[in-house]
Every structure is written in C-alpha cells, then in structure tokens.
C-alpha positions as CSV (number, residue, x, y, z in Angstrom):
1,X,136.1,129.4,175.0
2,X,132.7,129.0,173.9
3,X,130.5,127.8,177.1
4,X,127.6,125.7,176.9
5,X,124.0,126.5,178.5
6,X,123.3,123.9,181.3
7,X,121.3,121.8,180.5
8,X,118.5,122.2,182.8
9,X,118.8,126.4,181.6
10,X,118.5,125.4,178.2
11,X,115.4,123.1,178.5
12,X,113.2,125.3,181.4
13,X,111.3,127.0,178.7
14,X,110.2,124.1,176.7
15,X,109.3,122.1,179.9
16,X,107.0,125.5,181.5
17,X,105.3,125.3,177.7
18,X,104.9,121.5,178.5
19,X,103.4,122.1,181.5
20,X,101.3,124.7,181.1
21,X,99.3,123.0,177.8
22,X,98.6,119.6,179.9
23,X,94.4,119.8,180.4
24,X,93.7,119.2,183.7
25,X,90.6,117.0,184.7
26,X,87.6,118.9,186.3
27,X,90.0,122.1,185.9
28,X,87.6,125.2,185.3
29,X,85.0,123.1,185.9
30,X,81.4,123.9,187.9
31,X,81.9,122.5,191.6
32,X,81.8,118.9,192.9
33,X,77.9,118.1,193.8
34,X,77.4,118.6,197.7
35,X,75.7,114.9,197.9
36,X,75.8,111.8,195.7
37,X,72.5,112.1,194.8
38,X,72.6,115.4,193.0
39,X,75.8,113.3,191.5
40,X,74.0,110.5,190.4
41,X,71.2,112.3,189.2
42,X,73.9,114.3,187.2
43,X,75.6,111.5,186.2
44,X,72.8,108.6,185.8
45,X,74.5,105.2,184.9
46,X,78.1,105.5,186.4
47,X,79.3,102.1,187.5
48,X,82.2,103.1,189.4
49,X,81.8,106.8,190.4
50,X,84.4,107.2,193.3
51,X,87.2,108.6,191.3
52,X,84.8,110.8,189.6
53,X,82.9,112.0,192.6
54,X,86.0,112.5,194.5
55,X,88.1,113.8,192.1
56,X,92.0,114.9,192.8
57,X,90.8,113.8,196.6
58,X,90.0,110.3,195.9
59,X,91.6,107.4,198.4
60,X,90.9,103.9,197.8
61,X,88.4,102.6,200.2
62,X,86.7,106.0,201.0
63,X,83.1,106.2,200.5
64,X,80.6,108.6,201.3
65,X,78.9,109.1,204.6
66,X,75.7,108.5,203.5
67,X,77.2,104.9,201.8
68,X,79.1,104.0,205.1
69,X,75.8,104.6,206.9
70,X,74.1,101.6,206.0
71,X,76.5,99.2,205.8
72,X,77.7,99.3,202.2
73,X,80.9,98.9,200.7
74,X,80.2,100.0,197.5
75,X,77.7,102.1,195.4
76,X,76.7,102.8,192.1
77,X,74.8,105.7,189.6
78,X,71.8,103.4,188.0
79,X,69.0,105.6,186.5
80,X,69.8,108.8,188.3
81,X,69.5,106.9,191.8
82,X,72.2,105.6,194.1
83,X,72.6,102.1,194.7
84,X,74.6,100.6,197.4
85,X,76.0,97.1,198.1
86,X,78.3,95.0,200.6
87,X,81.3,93.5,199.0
88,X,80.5,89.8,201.4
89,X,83.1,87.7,202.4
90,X,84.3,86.9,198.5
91,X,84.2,90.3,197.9
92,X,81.9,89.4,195.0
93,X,78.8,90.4,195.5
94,X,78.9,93.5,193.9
95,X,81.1,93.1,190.8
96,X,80.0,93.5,187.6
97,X,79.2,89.8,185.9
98,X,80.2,87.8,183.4
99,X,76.2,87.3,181.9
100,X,78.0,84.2,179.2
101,X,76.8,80.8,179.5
102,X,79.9,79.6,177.8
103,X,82.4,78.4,180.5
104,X,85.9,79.9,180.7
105,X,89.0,78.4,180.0
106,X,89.5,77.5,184.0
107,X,86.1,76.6,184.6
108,X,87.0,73.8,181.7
109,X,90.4,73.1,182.9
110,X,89.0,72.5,186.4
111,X,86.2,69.7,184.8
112,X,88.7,68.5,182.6
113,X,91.1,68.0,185.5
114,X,88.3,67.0,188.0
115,X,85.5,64.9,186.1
116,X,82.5,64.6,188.0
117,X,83.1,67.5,190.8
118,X,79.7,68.7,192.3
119,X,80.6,72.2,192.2
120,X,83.3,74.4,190.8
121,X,84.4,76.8,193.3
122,X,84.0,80.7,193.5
123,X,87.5,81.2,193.2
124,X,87.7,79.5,189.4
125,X,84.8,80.9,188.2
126,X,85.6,84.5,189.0
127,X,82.7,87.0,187.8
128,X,80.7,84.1,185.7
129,X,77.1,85.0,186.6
130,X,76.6,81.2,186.6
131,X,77.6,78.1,189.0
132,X,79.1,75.5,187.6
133,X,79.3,71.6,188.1
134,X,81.3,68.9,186.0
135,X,79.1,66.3,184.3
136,X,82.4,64.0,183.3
137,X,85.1,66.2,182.0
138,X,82.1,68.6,180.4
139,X,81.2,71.7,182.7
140,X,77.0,72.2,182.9
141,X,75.4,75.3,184.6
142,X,74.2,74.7,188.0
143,X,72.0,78.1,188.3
144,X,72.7,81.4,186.9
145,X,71.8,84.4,189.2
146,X,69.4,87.6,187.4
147,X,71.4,90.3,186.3
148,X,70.1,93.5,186.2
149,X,70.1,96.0,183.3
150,X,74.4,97.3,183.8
151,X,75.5,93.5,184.1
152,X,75.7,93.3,188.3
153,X,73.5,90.8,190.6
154,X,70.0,92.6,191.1
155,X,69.9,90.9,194.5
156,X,72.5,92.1,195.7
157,X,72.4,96.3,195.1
158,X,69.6,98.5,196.7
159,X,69.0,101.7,196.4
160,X,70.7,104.1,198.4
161,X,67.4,106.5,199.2
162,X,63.5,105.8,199.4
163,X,61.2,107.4,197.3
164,X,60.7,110.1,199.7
165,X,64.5,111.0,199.2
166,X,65.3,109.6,202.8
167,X,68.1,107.5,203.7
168,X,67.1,104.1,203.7
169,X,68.5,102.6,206.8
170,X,66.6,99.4,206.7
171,X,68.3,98.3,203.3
172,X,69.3,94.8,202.9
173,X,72.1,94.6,201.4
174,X,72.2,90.9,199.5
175,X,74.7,88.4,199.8
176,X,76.6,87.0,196.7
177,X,73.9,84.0,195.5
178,X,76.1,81.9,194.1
C-alpha cells in the first residue's frame, strides 16, 4: 500500500522558499538615527514618521522623549526640521486639512436639514480647513484657517528645536482655530 506524504512534509519546502524570498523592511539596512533630528533631516517632508522612525518597535501612542517633553502629541518631518503639535480636545489640531472651499456632502446635508444654523459643528465638518454656517439651506464659509505648505494648520505645529539646535521648551503649541 502506497502511503501518502503528510501533508505538512510534503509542503515544508515550498513554505521555507516562501519565507525566505519575503523582503523585509529596513532588513540590511544602515541603523535607525539616534535622534529625530538626524531623522528628519534624513528624511525632510515625512508627515507621519512614527512607524518609520520606530520601525518593527513601533506602539501606537509612543512618541519620542524629546516630543513628550514639551507637551506634544504629535510631530512631523517639514524641511528637514521637526515640528511638534498637541492633538486639543477634538483631537484636530494637528491633522492634515481639507484646503477645498467646496462643502462636503454632510456639511450640505446638515444646511439642507438645518436652514439658517449659525455654525456647523466640528464633528460634521471633519478636516475642512474652513467653518461653515447655513445661509438658508446653502452652506457659506465662515473663516478658513492658513494652511501651511503639507496641508496642516500653520498655527498650530512648531518647531521642535531652535535655531541653535536646542530644545525649545517654551513652544506654544496652538489650539485648533476653528
């Protein structure tokens, strides 16, 4: 009687082979940079570096020493520097923006629904770099924060570092404007 190879026997090969062409991110790779400014200045216009400055070791919410140090909840590569912001109570500040003019569908649905409403709320207009009122059933633009050159609220992000290369302790970190 003829007996069959198992089939985890039969298929050990082809899975090693698998598993040994998969590239591995970062593997043989020069080291991780000892500070985020040597990162930054390596890798100058990264809007959301954690994963790629952490690497295999990333945890959500973790942030460098020198970020936590002043307050911030989130940073930033902009032109080689390090730019840090606090997240606020909407957790908004810091997003990247919606730089249209052009109302969403909810921001319509809500003037549609609501004709005349002073103000739209944060919640409905989500990342809109504008506020928004309702002028009958049509939305209008209240204000529309400054955006800076990588679509977030220049207000609100600071750099990390002075020009001397010294942590900037005294940064004000902006609230969301809108």
């Amino acid at each position: 009687m003829l007996q069959r190879p198992k089939l985890r026997e039969s298929f050990a090969p082809l899975m090693f082979a698998a598993a040994a062409s998969i590239a591995f991110p970062g593997a043989g790779a020069a080291t991780a940079p000892k500070s985020i400014s040597e990162f930054c200045q390596a890798n100058p216009n990264l809007d959301f570096p954690d994963r790629a400055f952490y690497g295999p070791h990333y945890k959500n919410g973790i942030l460098p020493r020198d970020v936590a140090a002043v307050g911030a909840t989130n940073w930033r590569c902009s032109d080689g520097k390090v730019y840090v912001c606090a997240g606020g109570a909407s957790g908004s500040a810091c997003k990247k923006m919606n730089p249209s003019r052009e109302p969403s569908q909810d921001i319509r649905q809500t003037c549609e629904d609501n004709p005349g409403q002073d103000f739209v709320a944060t919640a409905t207009i989500g990342n809109s770099s504008s506020t928004w009122r309702c002028q009958g059933p049509t939305a209008k633009i209240i204000a529309t924060v400054p955006l800076d050159d990588r679509g977030f609220m220049a207000q609100t992000w600071a750099p990390l570092f002075d020009a001397r290369g010294k942590l900037n302790t005294g940064v004000e970190l902006g609230a969301d404007p809108r």
